[in-house]
C-alpha positions in Angstrom: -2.5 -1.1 -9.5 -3.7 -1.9 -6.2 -3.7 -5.7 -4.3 -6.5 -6.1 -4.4 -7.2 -5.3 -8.0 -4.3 -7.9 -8.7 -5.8 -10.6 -7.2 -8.9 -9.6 -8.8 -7.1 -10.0 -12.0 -5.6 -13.0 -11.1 -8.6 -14.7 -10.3 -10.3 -13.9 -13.6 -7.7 -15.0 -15.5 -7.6 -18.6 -13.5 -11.3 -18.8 -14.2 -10.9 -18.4 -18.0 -7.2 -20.2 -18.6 -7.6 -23.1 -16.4 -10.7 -23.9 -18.3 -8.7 -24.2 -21.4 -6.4 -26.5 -19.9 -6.4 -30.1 -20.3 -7.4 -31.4 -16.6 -4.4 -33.5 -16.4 -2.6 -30.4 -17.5 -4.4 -28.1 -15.0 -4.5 -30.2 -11.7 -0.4 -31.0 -12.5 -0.2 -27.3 -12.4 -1.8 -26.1 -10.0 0.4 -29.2 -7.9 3.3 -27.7 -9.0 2.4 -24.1 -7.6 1.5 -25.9 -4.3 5.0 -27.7 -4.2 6.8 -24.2 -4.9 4.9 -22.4 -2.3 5.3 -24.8 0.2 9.0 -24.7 -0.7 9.0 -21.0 -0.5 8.1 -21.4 3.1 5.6 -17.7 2.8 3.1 -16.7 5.2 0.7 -18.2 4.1 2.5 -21.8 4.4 3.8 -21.1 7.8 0.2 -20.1 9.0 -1.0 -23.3 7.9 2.2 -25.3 9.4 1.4 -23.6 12.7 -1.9 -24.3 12.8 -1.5 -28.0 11.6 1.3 -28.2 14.8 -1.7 -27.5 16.9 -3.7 -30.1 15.4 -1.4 -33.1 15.1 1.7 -31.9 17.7 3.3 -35.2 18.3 4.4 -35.1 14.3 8.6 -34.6 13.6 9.3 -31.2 12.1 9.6 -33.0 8.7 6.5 -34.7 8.8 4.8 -31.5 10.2 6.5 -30.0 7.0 4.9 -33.1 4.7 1.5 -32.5 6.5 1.7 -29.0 5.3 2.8 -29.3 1.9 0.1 -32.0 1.6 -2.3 -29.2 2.1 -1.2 -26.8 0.4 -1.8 -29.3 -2.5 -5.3 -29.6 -1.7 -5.9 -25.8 -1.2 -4.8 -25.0 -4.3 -6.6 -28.3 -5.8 -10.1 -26.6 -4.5 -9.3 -23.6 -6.4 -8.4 -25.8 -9.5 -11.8 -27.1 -8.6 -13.5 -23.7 -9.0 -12.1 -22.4 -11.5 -12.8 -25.3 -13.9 -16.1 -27.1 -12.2 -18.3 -24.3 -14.5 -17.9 -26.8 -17.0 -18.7 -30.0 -14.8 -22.1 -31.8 -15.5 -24.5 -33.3 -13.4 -23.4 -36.5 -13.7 -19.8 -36.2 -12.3 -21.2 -33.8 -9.5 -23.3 -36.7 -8.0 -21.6 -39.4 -9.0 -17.8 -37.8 -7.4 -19.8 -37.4 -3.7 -20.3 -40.2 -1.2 -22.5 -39.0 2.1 -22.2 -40.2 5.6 -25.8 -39.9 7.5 -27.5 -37.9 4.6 -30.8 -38.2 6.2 -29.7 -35.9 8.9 -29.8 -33.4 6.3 -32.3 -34.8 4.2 -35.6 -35.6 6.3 -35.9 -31.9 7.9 -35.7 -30.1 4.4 -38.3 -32.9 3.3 -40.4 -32.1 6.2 -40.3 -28.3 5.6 -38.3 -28.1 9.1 -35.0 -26.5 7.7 -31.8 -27.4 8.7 -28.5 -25.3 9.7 -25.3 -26.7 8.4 -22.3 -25.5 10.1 -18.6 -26.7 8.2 -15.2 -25.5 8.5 -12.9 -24.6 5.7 -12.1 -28.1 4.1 -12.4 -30.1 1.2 -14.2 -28.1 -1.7 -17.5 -27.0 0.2 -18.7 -25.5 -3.2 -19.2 -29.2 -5.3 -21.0 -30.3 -1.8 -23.1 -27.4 -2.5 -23.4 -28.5 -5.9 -24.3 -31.7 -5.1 -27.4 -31.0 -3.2 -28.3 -28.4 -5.5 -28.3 -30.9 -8.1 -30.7 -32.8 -6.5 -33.5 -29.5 -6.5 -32.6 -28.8 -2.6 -33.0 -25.2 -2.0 -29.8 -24.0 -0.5 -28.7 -20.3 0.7 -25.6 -19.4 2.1 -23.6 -16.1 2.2 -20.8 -14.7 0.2 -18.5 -12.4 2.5 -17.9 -8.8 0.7 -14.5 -8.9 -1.0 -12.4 -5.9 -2.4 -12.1 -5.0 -5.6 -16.2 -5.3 -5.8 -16.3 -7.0 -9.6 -14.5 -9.8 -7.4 -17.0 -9.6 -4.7 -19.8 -10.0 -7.9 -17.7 -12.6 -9.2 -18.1 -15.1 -6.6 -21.9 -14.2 -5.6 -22.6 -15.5 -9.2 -20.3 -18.5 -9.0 -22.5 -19.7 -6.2 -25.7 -18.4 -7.5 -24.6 -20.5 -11.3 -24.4 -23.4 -9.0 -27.8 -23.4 -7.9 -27.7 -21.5 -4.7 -29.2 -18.1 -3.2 -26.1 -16.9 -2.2 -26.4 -13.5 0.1 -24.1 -10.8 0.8 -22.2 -11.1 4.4 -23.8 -7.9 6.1 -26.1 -6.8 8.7 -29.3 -7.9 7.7 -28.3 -11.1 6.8 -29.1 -13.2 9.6 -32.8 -12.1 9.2 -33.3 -13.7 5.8 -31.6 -16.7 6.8 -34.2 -17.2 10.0 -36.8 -17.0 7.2 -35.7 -19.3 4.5 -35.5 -21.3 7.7 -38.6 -21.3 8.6 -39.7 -21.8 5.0 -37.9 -25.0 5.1 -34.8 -24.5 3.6 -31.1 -25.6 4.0 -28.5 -22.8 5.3 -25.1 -23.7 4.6 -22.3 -21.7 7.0 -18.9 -21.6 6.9 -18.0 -21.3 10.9 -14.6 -22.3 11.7 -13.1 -18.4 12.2 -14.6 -15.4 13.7 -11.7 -12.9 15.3 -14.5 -10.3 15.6 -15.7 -9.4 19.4 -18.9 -11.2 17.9 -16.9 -14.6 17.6 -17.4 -17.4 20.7 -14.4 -18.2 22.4 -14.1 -22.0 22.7 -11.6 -24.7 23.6 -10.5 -26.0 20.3 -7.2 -28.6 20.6 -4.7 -27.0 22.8 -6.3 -23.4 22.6 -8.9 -21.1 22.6 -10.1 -20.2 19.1 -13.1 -17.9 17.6 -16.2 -19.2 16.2 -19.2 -17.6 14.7 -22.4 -17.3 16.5 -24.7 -17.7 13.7 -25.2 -21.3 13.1 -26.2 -21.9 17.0 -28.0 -18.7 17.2 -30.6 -19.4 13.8 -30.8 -22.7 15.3 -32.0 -21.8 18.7 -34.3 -19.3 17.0 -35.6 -21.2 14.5 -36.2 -24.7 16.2 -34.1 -25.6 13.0 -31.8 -28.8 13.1 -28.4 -28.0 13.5 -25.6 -31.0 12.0 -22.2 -30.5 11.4 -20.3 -31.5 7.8 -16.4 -32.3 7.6 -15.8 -32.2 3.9 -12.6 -34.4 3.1 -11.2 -35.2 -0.5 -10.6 -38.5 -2.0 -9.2 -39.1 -5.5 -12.5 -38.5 -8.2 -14.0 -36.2 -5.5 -15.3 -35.4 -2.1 -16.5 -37.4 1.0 -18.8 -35.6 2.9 -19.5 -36.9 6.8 -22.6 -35.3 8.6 -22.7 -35.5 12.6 -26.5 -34.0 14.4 -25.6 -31.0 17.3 -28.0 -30.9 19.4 -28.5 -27.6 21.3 -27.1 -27.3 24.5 -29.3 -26.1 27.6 -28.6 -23.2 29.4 -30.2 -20.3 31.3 -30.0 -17.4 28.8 -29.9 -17.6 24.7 -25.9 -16.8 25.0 -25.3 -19.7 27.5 -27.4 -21.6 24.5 -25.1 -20.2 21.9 -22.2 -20.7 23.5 -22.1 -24.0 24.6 -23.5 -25.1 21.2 -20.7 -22.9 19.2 -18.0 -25.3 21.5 -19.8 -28.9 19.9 -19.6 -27.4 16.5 -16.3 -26.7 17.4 -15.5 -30.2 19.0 -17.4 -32.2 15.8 -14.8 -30.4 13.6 -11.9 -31.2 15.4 -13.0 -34.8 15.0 -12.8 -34.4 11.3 -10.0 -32.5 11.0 -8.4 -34.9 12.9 -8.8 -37.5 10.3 -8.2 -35.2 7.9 -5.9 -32.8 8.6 -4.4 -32.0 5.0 -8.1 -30.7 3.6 -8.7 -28.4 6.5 -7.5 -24.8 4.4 -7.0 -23.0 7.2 -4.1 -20.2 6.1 -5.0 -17.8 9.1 -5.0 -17.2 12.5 -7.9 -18.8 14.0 -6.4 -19.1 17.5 -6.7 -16.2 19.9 -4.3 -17.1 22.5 -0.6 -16.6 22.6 0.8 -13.4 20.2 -3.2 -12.6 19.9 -4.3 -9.5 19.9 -7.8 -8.0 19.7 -8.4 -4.8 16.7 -9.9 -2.2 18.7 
């Protein structure tokens, strides 16, 4: 059996067995796999370590180490999350949220201006989606194309379930997007890591990292707002702080782009800042140093 059909099969069965679970039970687990992993000292843990060094440098080794294992915890608590929020109701997905400047998301969807939302990798993303949902905004967003396939479908209907249009990641994407915009809609984008030679270089702590394009660029060709969310757990749920972008001037559309990709960049730094322990990045996101560019 392949890898990928593994973790296929793995991920199915966490979606039904969790379920069963007592949440006590399930959480306490999936705590307990955290601990061991971060113990194990894998990849994955030293990816996140290293990339948590960058953030918060002045930390000992050991409390570099406790930094870590404290996300690990809330990694695998986001897919504890996901695997057993099918069951959650609509009560304990708005009443688990609290919102910083919810307006700046609020008043252009209720004024049929859209609004962009760019967000890195923390928290749980998905019950913030749910939240809004919940509340009969229309939300789309995009599901990157996975390996094996049923895994792929398996997530594109986890979103959809939750009440958004959730597109597949390919090349005609960014054209639907630029019309739900302009039909008033929210766009919600992941945009903390693109290694691609499509990604913006910017100045992200002590490095250069690679962002996507796409948040800036629907912006600056939609006139839609663009704000930033840092999405940070707390113990019944997730805090959710919002921060406006406004679009940097510049001579051409890529001067645009990129100088708006770098205060994306800069608002999430903030937050992961205060934060550190719910940002789940376990990849390279840095292209400096050992970097080096797939032909």
């Amino acid at each position: 059996m392949k890898v990928e059909d593994l973790s296929a099969v793995a991920y199915f069965a966490g979606w039904r067995i969790v379920r069963w679970l007592p949440e006590k039970s399930a959480y306490r687990l999936f705590e307990v796999v955290a601990d061991r992993a971060s113990a194990k000292r894998g990849k994955n843990f030293l990816r996140l370590e290293s990339n948590l060094r960058r953030v918060a440098p002045e930390l000992s080794d050991n409390d570099l180490r406790d930094l870590a294992q404290a996300g690990m915890r809330s990694y695998l608590r986001y897919w504890c999350d996901t695997f057993r929020s099918p069951d959650w109701d609509t009560e304990r997905i708005q009443s688990t949220v609290t919102v910083n400047d919810v307006e700046l998301l609020l008043e252009p969807v209720r004024n049929k201006r859209g609004v962009v939302v760019a967000l890195p990798h923390a928290g749980n993303w998905d019950h913030a989606g749910s939240f809004f949902c919940s509340q009969g905004i229309p939300l789309v967003t995009v599901v990157e194309r996975l390996k094996p396939e049923r895994l792929f479908k398996k997530f594109l209907e986890y979103r959809q379930a939750i009440g958004m249009e959730a597109l597949p990641l390919d090349g005609g994407v960014m054209g639907t997007l630029a019309s739900r915009l302009r039909e008033g809609k929210l766009v919600a984008l992941v945009a903390d890591r693109d290694l691609s030679r499509s990604g913006i270089d910017v100045i992200f702590f002590d490095g250069t990292a690679r962002m996507p394009a796409g948040p800036a660029l629907l912006a600056i060709r939609t006139g839609a707002d663009l704000i930033t969310a840092y999405v940070s757990y707390k113990s019944d749920g997730i805090h959710i702080d919002f921060h406006k972008v406004e679009i940097a001037s510049g001579a051409t559309e890529s001067e645009k782009v990129a100088k708006t990709v770098q205060l994306c960049a800069d608002n999430f730094a903030s937050g992961i800042q205060q934060h550190p322990e719910d940002w789940h990045m376990l990849q390279r996101i840095w292209v400096d140093r050992d970097f080096v560019e797939r032909s």
